[in-house]
C-alpha positions as a printed NumPy array, in Angstrom:
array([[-36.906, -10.247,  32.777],
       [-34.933, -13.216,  33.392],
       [-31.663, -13.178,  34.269],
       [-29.459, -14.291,  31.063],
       [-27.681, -18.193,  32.438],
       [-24.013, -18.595,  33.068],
       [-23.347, -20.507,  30.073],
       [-19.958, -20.878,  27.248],
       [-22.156, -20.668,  24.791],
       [-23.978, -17.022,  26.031],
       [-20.653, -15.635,  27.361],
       [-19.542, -16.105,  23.731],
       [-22.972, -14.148,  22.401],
       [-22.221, -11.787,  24.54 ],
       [-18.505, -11.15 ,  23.848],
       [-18.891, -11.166,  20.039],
       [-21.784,  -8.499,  20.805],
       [-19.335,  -6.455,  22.496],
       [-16.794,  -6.871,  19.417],
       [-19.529,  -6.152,  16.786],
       [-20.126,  -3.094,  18.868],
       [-16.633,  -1.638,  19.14 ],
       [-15.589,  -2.738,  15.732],
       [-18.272,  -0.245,  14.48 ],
       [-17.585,   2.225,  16.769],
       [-13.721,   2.223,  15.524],
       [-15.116,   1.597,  11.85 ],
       [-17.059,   5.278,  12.725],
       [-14.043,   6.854,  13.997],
       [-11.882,   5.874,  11.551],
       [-14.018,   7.238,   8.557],
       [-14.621,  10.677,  10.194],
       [-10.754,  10.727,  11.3  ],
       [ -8.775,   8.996,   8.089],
       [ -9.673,  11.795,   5.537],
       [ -8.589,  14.439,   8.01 ],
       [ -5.315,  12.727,   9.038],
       [ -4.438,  12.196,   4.843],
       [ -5.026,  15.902,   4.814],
       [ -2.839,  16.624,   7.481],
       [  0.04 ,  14.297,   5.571],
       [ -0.76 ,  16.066,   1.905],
       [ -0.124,  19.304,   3.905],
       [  2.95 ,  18.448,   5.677],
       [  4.108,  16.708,   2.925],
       [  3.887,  19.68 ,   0.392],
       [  5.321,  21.551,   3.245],
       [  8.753,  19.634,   3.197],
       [  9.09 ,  19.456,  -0.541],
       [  8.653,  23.532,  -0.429],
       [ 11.502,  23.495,   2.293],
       [ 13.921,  20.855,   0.62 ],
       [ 13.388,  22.563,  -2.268],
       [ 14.16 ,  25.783,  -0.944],
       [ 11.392,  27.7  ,  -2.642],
       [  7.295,  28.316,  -1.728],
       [  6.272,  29.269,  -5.586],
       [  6.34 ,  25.872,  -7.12 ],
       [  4.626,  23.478,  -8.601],
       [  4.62 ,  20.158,  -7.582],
       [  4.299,  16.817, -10.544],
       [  2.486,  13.814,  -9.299],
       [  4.56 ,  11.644,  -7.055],
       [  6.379,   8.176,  -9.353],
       [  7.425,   5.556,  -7.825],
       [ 10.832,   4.583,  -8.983],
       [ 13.153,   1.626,  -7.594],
       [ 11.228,   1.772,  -4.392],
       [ 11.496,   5.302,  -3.751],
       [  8.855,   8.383,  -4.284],
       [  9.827,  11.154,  -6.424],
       [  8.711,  14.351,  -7.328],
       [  9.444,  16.317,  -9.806],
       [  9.375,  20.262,  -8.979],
       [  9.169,  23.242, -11.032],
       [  8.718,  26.987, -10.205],
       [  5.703,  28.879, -11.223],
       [  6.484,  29.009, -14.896],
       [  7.188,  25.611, -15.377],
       [ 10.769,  25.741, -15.582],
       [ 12.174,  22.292, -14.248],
       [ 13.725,  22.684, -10.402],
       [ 14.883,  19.635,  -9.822],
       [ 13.09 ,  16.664,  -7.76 ],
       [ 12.4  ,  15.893,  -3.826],
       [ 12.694,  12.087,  -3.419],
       [ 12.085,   9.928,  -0.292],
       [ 14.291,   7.332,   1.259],
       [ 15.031,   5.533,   3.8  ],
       [ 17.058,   2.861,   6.012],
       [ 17.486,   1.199,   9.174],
       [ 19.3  ,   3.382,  11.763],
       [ 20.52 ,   2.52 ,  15.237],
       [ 16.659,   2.327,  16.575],
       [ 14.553,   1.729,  13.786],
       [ 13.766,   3.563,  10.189],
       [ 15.077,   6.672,   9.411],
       [ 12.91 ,   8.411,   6.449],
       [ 13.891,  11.276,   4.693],
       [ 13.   ,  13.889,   2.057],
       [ 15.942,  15.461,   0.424],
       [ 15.325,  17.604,  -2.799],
       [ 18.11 ,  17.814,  -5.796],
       [ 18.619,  20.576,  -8.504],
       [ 19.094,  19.058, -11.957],
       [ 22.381,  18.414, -11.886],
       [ 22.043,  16.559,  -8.555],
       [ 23.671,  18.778,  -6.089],
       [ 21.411,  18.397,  -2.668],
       [ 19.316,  21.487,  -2.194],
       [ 18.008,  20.591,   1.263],
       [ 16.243,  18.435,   3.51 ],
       [ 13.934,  17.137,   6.219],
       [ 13.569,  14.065,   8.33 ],
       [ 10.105,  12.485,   8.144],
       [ 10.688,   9.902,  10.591],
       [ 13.01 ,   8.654,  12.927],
       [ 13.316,   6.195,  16.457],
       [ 17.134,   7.189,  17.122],
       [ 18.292,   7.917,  20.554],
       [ 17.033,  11.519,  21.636],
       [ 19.81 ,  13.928,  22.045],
       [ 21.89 ,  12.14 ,  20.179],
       [ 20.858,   9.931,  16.355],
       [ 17.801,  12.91 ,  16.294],
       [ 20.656,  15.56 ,  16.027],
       [ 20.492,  14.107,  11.89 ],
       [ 17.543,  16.746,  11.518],
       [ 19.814,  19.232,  12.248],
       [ 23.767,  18.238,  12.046],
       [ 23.417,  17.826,   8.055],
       [ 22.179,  20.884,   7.709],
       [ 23.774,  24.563,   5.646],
       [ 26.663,  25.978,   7.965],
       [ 26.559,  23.051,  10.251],
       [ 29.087,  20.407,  11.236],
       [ 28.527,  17.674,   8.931],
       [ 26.796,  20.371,   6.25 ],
       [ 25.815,  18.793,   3.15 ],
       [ 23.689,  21.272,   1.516],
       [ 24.871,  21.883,  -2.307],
       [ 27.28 ,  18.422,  -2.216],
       [ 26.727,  16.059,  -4.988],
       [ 26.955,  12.441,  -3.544],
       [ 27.764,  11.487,  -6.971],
       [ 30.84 ,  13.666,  -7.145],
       [ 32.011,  13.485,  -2.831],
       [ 32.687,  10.171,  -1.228],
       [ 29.658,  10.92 ,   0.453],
       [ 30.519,   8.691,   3.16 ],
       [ 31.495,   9.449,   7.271],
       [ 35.046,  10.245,   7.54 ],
       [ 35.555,   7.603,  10.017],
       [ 35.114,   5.416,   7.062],
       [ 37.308,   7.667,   4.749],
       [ 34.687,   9.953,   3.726],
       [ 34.234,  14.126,   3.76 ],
       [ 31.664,  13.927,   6.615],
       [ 31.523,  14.766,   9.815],
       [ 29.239,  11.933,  11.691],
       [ 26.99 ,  13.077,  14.35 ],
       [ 29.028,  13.163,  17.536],
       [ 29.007,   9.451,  19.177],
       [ 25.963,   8.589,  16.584],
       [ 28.156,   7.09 ,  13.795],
       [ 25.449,   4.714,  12.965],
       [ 23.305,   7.322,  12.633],
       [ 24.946,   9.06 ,  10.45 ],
       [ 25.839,   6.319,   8.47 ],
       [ 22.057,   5.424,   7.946],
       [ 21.072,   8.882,   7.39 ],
       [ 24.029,   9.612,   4.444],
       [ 23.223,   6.084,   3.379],
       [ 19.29 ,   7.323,   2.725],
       [ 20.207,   9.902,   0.699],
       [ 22.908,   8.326,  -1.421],
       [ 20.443,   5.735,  -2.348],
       [ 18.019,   8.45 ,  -3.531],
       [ 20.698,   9.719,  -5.572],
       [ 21.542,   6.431,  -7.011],
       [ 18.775,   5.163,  -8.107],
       [ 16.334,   8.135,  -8.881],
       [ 18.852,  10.743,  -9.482],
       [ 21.673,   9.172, -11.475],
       [ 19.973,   6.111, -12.983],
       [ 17.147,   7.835, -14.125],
       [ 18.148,  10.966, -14.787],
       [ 15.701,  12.364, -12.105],
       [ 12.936,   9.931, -12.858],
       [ 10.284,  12.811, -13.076],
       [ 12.05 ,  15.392, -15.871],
       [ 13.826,  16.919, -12.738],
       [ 16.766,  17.274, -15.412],
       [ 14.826,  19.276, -18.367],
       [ 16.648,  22.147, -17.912],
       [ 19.931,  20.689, -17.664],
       [ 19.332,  18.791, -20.884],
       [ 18.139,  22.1  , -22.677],
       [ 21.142,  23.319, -21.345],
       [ 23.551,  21.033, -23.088],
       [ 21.88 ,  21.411, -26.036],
       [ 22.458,  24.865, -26.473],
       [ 25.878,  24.97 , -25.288],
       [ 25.407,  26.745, -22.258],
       [ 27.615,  26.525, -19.129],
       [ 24.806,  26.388, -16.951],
       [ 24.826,  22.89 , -16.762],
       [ 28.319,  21.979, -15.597],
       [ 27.868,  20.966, -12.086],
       [ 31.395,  22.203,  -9.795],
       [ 32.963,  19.553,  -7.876],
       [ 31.752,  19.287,  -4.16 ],
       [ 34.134,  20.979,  -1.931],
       [ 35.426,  18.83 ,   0.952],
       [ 33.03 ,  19.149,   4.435],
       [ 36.316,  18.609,   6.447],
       [ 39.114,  21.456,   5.599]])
């Protein structure tokens, strides 16, 4: 067989050949891998709604997009209206901060998670867990419409994460947008606030929301 010339015009047959041939190769991969890898986000995504909810027997609407954030509205097993878990995020001190953070009807934050984050290990990661129920900057069952749901170096109730103010600031900021927009401007966007509306109608108490008690006492 003779041996292929040294030539532009081969080296760039040859070259494209090799691109042709790994472009398939990751065209293969991806097909077999993409499904599997949605699957894996469905399932961790269901997974957080379940745990900022603070329930496993729900039922979960199809996700609306509302303002730029993703909501969904929750119910238990009956259909009785939960609330809704909504996603948000910002720009912290390394990059975007995500997070899912589930409200009850009337707003009050029921829990949640961080989806992703680039801030400084040890110190802006501590948001996953310095927000949290019984921690130091605790916001679980706060209504950012009702605290000045702000750090309290800048006059608000919370705690920031030690010597990660901007952080913190990113991370309350997240949420308080979810609020805003999904939450208080559109009542929930999803029906999250069925049950508070059925509520009112009937005259029942269950609907008046307490005001948030202060995070720093």
């Amino acid at each position: 067989m003779e041996k292929l010339k040294s030539s532009l015009t081969n080296m760039l047959l040859v070259l494209t050949l090799i691109a042709v041939i790994a472009g398939g190769a990751l065209a293969m991969v991806n097909s077999v891998t993409a499904p599997q890898i949605e699957k894996i986000n469905q399932e961790n995504l269901a997974a957080g709604i379940k745990a900022v909810m603070g329930s496993d027997d729900i039922q979960v609407a199809e996700p609306q997009e509302v303002e730029g954030f993703t909501s969904y509205a929750v119910s238990d097993a009956q259909g009785n209206a939960l609330g809704c878990a909504v996603t948000s995020s910002t720009n912290g001190f390394g990059g975007e901060l995500k997070v899912l953070v589930g409200f009850n009807a009337e707003g009050d934050i029921l829990g949640y998670t961080v989806l992703q984050t680039a801030e400084t290990p040890g110190l802006g990661a501590k948001a996953a867990d310095w927000f949290q129920k019984g921690a130091k900057g605790d916001i679980i069952g706060k209504n950012p419409g009702k605290c000045n749901f702000t750090v309290s170096k800048d006059g608000g109730d919370i705690d920031a994460i030690t010597a990660s103010t901007i952080t913190s600031r990113a991370f309350l900021l997240a949420i308080k947008n979810a609020y805003d927009n999904v939450i208080a401007k559109h009542d929930g966007a999803t029906g999250a606030s069925a049950q508070a509306k059925n509520c009112k109608a009937e005259g029942e108490a269950c609907c008046d929301s307490t005001e948030c008690d202060s995070i720093n006492e």
